[in-house]
Jmol script that loads the backbone (N, CA, C; Angstrom):
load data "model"
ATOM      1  N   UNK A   1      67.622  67.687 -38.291  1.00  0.00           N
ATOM      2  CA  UNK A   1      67.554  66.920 -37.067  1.00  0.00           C
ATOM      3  C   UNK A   1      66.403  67.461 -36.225  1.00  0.00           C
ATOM      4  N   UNK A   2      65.768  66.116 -35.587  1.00  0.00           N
ATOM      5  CA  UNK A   2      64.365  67.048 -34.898  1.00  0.00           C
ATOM      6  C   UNK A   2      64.487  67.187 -33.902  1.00  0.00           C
ATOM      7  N   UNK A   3      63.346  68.738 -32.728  1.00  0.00           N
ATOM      8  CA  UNK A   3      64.090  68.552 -31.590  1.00  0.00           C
ATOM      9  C   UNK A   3      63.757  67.332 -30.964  1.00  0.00           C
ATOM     10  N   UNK A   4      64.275  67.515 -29.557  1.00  0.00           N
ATOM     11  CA  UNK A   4      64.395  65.961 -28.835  1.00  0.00           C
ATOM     12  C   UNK A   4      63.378  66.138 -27.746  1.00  0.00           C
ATOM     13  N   UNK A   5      62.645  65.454 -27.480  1.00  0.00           N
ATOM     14  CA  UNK A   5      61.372  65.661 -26.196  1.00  0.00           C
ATOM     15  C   UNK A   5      62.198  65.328 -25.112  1.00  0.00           C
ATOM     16  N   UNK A   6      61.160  65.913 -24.071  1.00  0.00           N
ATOM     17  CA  UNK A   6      61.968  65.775 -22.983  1.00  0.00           C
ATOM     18  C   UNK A   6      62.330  64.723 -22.213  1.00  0.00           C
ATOM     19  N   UNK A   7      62.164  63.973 -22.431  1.00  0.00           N
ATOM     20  CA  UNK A   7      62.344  62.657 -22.211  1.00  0.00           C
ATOM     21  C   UNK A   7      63.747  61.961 -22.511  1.00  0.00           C
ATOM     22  N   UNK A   8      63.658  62.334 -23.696  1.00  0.00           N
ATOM     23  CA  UNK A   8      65.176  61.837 -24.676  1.00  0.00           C
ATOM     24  C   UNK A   8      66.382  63.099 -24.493  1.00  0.00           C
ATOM     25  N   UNK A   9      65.722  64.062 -23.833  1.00  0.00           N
ATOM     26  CA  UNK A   9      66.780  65.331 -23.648  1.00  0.00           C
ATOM     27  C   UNK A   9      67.393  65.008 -22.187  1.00  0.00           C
ATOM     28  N   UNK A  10      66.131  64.898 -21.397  1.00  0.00           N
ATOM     29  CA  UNK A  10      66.991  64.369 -20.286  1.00  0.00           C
ATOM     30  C   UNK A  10      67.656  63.012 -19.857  1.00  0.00           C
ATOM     31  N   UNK A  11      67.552  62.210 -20.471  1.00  0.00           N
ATOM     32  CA  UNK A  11      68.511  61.104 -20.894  1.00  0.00           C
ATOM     33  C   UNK A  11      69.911  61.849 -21.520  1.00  0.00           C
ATOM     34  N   UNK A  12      69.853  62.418 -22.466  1.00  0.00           N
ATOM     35  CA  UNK A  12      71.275  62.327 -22.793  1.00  0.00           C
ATOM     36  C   UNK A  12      71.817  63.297 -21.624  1.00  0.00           C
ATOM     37  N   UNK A  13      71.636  64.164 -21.022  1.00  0.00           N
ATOM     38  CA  UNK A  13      72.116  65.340 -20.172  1.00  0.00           C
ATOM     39  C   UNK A  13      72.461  64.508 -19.249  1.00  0.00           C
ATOM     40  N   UNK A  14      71.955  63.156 -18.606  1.00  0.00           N
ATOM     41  CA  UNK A  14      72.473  62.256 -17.630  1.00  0.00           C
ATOM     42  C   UNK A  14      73.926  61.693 -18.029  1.00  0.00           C
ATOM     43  N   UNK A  15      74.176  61.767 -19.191  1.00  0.00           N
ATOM     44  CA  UNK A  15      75.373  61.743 -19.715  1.00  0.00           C
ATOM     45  C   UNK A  15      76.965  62.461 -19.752  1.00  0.00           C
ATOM     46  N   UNK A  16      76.321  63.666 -19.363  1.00  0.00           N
ATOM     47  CA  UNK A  16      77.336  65.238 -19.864  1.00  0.00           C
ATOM     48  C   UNK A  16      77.636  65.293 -18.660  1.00  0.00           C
ATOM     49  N   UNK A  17      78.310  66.056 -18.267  1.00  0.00           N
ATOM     50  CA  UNK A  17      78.874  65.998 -16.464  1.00  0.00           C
ATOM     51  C   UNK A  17      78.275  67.869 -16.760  1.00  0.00           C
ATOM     52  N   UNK A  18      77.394  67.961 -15.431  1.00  0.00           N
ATOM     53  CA  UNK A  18      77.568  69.560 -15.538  1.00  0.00           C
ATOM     54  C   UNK A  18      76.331  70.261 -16.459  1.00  0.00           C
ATOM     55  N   UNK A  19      76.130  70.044 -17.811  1.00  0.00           N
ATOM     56  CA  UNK A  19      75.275  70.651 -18.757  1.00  0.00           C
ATOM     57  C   UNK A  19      73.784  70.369 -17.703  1.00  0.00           C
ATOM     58  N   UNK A  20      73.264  71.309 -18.417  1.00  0.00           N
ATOM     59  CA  UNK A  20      72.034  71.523 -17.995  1.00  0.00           C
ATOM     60  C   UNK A  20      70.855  72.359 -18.776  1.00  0.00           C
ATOM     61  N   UNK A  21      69.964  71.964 -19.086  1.00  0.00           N
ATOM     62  CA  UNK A  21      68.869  72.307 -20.025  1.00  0.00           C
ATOM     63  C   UNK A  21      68.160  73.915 -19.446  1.00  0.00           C
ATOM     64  N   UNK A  22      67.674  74.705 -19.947  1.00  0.00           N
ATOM     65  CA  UNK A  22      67.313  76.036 -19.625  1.00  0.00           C
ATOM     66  C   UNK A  22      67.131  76.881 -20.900  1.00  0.00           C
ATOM     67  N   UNK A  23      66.200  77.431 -20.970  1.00  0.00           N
ATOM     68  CA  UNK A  23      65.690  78.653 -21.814  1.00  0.00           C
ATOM     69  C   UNK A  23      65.941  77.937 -23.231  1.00  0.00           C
ATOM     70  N   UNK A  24      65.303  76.755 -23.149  1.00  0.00           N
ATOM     71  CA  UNK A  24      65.282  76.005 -24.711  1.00  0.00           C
ATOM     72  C   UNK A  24      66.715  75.879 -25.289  1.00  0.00           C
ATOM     73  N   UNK A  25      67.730  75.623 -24.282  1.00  0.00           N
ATOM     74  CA  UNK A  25      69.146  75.640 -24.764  1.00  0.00           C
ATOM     75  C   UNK A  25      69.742  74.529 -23.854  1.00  0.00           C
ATOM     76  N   UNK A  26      70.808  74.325 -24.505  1.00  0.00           N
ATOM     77  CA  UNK A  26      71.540  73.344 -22.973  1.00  0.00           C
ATOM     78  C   UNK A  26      72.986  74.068 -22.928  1.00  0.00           C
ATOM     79  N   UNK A  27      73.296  74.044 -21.701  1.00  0.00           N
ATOM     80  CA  UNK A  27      74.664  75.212 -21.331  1.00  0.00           C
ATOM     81  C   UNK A  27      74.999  74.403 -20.050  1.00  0.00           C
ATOM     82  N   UNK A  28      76.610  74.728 -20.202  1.00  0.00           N
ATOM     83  CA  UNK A  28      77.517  74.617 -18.719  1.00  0.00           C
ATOM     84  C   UNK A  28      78.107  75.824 -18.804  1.00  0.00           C
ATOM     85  N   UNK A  29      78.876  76.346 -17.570  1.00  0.00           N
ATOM     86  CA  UNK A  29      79.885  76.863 -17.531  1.00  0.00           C
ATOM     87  C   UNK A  29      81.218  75.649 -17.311  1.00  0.00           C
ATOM     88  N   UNK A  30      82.381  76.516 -17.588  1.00  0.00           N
ATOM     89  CA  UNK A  30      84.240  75.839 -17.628  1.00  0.00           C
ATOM     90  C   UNK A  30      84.411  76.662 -16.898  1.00  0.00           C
ATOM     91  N   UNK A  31      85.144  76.394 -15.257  1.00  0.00           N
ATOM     92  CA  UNK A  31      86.166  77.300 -14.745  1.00  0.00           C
ATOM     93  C   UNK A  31      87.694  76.692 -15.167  1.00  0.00           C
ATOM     94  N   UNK A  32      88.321  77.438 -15.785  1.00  0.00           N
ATOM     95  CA  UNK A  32      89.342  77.055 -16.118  1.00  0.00           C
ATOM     96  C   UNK A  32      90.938  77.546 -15.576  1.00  0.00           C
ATOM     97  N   UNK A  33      92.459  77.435 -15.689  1.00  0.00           N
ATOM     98  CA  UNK A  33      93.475  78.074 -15.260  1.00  0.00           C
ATOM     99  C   UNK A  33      93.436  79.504 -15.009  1.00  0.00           C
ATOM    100  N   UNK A  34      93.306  80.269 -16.371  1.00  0.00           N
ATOM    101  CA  UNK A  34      93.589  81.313 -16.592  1.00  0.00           C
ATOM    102  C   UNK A  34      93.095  81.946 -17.580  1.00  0.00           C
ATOM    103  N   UNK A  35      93.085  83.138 -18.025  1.00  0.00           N
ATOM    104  CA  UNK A  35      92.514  83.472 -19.121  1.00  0.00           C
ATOM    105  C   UNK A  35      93.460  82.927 -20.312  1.00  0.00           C
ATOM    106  N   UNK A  36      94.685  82.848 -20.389  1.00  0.00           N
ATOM    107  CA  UNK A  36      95.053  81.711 -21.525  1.00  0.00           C
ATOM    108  C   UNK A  36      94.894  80.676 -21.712  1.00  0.00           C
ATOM    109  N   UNK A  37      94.250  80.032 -20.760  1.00  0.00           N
ATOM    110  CA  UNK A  37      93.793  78.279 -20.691  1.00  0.00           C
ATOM    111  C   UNK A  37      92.323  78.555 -21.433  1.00  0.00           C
ATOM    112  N   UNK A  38      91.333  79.719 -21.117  1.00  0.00           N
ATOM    113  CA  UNK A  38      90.077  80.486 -21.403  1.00  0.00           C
ATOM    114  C   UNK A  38      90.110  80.194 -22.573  1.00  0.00           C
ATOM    115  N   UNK A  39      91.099  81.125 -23.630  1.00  0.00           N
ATOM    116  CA  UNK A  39      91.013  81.125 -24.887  1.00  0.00           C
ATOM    117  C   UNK A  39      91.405  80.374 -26.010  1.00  0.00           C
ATOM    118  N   UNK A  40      92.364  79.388 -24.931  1.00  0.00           N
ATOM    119  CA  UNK A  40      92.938  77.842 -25.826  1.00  0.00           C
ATOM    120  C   UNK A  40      91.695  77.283 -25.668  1.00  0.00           C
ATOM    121  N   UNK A  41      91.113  77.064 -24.506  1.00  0.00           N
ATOM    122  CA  UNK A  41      89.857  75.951 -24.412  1.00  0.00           C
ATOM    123  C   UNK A  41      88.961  76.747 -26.022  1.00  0.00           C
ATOM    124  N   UNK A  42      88.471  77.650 -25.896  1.00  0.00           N
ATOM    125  CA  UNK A  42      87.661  78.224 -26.369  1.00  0.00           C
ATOM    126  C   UNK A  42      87.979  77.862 -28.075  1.00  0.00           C
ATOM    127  N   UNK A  43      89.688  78.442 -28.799  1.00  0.00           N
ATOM    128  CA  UNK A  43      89.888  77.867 -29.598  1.00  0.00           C
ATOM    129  C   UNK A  43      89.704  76.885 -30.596  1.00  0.00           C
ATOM    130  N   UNK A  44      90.117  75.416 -29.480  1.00  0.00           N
ATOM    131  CA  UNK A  44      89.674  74.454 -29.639  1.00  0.00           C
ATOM    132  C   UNK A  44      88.295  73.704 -30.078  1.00  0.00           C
ATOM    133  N   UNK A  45      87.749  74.471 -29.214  1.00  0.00           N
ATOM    134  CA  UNK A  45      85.935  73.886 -29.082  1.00  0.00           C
ATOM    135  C   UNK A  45      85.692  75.205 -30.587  1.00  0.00           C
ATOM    136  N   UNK A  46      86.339  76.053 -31.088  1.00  0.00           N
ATOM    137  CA  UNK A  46      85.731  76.739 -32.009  1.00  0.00           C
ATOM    138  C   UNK A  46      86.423  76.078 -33.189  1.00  0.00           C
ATOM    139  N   UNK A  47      87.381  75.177 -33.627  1.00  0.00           N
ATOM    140  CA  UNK A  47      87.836  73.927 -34.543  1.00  0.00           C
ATOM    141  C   UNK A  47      86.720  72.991 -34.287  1.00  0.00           C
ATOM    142  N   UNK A  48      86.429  72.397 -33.196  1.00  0.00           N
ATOM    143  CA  UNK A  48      85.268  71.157 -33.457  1.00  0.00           C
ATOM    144  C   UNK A  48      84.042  71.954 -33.737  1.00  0.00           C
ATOM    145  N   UNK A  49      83.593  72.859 -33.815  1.00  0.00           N
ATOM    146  CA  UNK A  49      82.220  73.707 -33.854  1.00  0.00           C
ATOM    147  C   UNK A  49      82.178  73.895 -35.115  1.00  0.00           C
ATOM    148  N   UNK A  50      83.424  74.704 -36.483  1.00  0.00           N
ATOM    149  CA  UNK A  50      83.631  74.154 -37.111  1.00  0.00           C
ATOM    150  C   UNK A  50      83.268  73.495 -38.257  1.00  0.00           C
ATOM    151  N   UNK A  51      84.254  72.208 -37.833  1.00  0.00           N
ATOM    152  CA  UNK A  51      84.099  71.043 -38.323  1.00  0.00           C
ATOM    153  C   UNK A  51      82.832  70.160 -38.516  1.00  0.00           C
ATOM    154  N   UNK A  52      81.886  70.731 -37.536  1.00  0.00           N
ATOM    155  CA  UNK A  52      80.811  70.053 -37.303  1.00  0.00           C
ATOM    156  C   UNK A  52      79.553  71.055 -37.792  1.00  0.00           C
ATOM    157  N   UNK A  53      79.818  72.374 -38.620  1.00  0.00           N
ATOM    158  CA  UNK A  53      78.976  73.604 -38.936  1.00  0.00           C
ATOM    159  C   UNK A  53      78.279  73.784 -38.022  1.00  0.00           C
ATOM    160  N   UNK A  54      78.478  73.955 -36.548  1.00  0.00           N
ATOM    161  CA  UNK A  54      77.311  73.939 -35.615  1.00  0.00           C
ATOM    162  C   UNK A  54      78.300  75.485 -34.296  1.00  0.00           C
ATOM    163  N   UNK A  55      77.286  76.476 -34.316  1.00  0.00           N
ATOM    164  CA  UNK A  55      78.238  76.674 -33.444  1.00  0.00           C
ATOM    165  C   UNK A  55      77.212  77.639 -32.283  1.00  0.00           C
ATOM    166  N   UNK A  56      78.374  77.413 -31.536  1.00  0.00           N
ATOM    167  CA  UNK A  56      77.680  77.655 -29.888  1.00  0.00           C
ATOM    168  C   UNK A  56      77.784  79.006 -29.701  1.00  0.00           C
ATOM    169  N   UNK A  57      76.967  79.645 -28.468  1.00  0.00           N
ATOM    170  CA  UNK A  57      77.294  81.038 -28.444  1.00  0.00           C
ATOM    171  C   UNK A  57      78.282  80.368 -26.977  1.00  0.00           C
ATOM    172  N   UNK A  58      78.956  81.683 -27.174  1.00  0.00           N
ATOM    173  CA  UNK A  58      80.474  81.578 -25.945  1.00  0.00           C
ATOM    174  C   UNK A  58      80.605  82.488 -25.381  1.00  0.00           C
ATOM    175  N   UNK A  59      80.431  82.720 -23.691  1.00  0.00           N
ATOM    176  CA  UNK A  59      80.801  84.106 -23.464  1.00  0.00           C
ATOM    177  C   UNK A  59      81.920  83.638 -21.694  1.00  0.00           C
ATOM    178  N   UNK A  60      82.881  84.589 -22.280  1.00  0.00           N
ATOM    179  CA  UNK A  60      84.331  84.317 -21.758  1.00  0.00           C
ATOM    180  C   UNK A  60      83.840  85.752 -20.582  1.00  0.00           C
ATOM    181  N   UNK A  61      84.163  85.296 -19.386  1.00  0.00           N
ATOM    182  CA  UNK A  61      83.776  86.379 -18.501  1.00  0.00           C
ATOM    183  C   UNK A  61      84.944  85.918 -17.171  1.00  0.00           C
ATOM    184  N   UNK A  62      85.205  86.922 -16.504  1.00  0.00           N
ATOM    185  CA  UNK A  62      85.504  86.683 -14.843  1.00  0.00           C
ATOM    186  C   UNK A  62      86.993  85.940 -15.296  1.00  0.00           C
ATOM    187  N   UNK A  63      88.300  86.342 -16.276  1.00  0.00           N
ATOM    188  CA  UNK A  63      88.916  85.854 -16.647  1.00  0.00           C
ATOM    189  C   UNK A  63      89.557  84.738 -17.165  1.00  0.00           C
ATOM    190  N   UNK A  64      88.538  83.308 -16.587  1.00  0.00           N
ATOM    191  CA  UNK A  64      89.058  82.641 -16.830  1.00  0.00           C
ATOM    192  C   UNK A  64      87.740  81.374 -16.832  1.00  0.00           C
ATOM    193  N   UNK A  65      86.504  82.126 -17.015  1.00  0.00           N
ATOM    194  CA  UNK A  65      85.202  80.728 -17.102  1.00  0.00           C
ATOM    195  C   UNK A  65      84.569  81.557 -18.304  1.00  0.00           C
ATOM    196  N   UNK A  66      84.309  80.306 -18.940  1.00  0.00           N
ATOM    197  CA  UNK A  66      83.963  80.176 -20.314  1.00  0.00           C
ATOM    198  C   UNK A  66      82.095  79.727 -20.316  1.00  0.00           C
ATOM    199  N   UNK A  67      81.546  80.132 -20.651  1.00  0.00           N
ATOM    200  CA  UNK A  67      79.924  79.322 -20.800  1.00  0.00           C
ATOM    201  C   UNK A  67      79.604  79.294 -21.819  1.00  0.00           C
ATOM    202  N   UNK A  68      79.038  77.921 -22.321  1.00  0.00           N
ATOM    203  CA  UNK A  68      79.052  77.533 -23.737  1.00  0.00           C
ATOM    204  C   UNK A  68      76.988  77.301 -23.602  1.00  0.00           C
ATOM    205  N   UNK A  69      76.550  77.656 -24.989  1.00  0.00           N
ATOM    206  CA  UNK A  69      75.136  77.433 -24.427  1.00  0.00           C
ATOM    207  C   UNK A  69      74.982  77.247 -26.332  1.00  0.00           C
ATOM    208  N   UNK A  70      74.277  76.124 -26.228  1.00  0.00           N
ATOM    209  CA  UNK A  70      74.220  75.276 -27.970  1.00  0.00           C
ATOM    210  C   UNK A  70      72.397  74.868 -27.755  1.00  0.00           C
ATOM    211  N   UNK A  71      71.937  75.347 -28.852  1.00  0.00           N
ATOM    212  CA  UNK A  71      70.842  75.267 -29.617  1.00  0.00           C
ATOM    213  C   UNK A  71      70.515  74.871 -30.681  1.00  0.00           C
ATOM    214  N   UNK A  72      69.853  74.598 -31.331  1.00  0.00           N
ATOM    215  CA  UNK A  72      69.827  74.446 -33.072  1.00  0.00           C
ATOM    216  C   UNK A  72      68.849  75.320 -34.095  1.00  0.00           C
ATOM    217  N   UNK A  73      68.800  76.902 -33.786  1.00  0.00           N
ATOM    218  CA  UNK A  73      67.924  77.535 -34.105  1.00  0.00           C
ATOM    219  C   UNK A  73      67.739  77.157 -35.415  1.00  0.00           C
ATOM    220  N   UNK A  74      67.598  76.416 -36.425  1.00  0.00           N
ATOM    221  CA  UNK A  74      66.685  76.138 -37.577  1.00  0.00           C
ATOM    222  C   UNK A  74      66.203  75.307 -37.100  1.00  0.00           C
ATOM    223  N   UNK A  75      66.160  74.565 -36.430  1.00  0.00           N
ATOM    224  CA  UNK A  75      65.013  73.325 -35.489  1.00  0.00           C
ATOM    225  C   UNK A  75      64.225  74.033 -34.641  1.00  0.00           C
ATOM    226  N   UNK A  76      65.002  74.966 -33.876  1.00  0.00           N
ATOM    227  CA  UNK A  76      63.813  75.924 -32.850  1.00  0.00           C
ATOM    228  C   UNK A  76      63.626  75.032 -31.540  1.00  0.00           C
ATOM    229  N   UNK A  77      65.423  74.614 -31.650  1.00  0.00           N
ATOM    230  CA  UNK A  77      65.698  74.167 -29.831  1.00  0.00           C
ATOM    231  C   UNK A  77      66.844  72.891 -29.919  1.00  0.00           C
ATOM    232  N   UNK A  78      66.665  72.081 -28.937  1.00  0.00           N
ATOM    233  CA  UNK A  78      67.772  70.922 -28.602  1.00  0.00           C
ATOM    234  C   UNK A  78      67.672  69.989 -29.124  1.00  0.00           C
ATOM    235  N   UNK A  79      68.500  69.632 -30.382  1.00  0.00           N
ATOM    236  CA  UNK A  79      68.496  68.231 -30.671  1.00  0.00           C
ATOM    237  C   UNK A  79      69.545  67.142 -30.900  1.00  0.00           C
ATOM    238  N   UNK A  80      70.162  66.601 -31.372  1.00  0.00           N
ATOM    239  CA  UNK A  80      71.328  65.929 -30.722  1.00  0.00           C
ATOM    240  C   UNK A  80      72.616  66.092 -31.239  1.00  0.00           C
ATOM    241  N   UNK A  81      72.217  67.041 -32.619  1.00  0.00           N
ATOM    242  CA  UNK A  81      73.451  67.884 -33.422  1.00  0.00           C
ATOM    243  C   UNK A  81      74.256  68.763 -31.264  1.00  0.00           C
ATOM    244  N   UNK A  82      73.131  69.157 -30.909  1.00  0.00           N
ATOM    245  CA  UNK A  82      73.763  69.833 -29.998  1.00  0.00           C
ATOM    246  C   UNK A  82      74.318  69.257 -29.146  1.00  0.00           C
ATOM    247  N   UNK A  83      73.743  67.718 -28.707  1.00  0.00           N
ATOM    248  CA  UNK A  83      74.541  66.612 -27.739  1.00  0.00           C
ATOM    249  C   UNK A  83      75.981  66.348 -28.310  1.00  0.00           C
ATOM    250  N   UNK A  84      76.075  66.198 -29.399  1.00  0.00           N
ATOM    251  CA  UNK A  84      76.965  65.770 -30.351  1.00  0.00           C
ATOM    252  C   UNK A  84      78.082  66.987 -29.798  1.00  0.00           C
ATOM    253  N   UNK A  85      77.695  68.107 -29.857  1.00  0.00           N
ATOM    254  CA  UNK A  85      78.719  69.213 -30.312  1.00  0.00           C
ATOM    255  C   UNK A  85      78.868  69.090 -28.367  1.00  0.00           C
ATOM    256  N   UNK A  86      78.630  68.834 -27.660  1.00  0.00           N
ATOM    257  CA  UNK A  86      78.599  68.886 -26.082  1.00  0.00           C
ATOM    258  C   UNK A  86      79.300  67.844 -25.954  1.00  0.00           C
ATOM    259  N   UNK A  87      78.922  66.984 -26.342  1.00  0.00           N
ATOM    260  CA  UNK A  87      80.187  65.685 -25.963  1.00  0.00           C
ATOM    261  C   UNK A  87      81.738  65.851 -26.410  1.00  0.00           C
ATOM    262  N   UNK A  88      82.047  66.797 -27.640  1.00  0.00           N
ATOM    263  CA  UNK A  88      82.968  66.738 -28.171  1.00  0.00           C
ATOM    264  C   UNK A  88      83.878  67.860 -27.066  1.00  0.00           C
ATOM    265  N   UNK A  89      82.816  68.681 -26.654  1.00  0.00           N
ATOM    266  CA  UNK A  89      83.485  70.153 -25.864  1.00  0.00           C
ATOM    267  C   UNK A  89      84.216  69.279 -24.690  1.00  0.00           C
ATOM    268  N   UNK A  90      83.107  68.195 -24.297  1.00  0.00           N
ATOM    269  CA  UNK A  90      83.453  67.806 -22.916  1.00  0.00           C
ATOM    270  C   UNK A  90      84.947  66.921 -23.068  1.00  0.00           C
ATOM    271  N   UNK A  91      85.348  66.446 -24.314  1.00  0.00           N
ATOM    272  CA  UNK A  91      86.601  65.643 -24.380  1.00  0.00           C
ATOM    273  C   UNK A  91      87.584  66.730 -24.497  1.00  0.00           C
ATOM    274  N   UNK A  92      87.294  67.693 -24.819  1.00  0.00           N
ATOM    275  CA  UNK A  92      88.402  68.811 -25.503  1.00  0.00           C
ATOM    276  C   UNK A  92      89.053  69.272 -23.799  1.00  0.00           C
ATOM    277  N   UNK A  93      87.956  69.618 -22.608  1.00  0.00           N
ATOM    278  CA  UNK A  93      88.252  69.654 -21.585  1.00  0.00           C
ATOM    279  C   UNK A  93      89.166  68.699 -20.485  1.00  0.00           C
ATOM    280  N   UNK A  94      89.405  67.529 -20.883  1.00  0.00           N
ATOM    281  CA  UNK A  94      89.848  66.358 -19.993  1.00  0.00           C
ATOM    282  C   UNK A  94      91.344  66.365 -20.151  1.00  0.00           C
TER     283      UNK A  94
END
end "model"
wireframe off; spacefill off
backbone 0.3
color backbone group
């Protein structure tokens, strides 16, 4: 998958509630319940990550917010394998 210019990157990010493009990656943070809500969310999104061979780096901090930040380092940045895997995080959240 090739990366996505910026053009077509910031189109889909008008999409995502929250994500935001930075350091050749696209990342949100989750404030979530608790640190058990933390590691169910986290769980979850690590079954669709997965399923989809794509996976995000995750760093669980401040007990209970999660920041997910997805790249496609054999492409050498953002392409829509990573929109893909962002849209799925964002349903897992609702």
């Amino acid at each position: 998958m090739a990366v996505l210019n910026e053009t077509d990157r910031n189109e889909k990010l008008k999409k995502l509630n929250g994500w935001q493009f930075r350091n050749n990656q696209i990342e949100k943070e989750y404030g979530l319940k608790d640190f058990k809500s933390a590691l169910n969310f986290v769980n979850k999104l690590g079954e669709e990550a997965e399923k989809m061979d794509h996976h995000p780096d995750i760093n669980i901090h401040s007990y209970n917010k999660v920041k997910i930040t997805l790249t496609t380092h054999s492409e050498g940045g953002v392409t829509g394998k990573d929109f893909n895997l962002a849209e799925k995080i964002e349903n897992l959240n609702k």
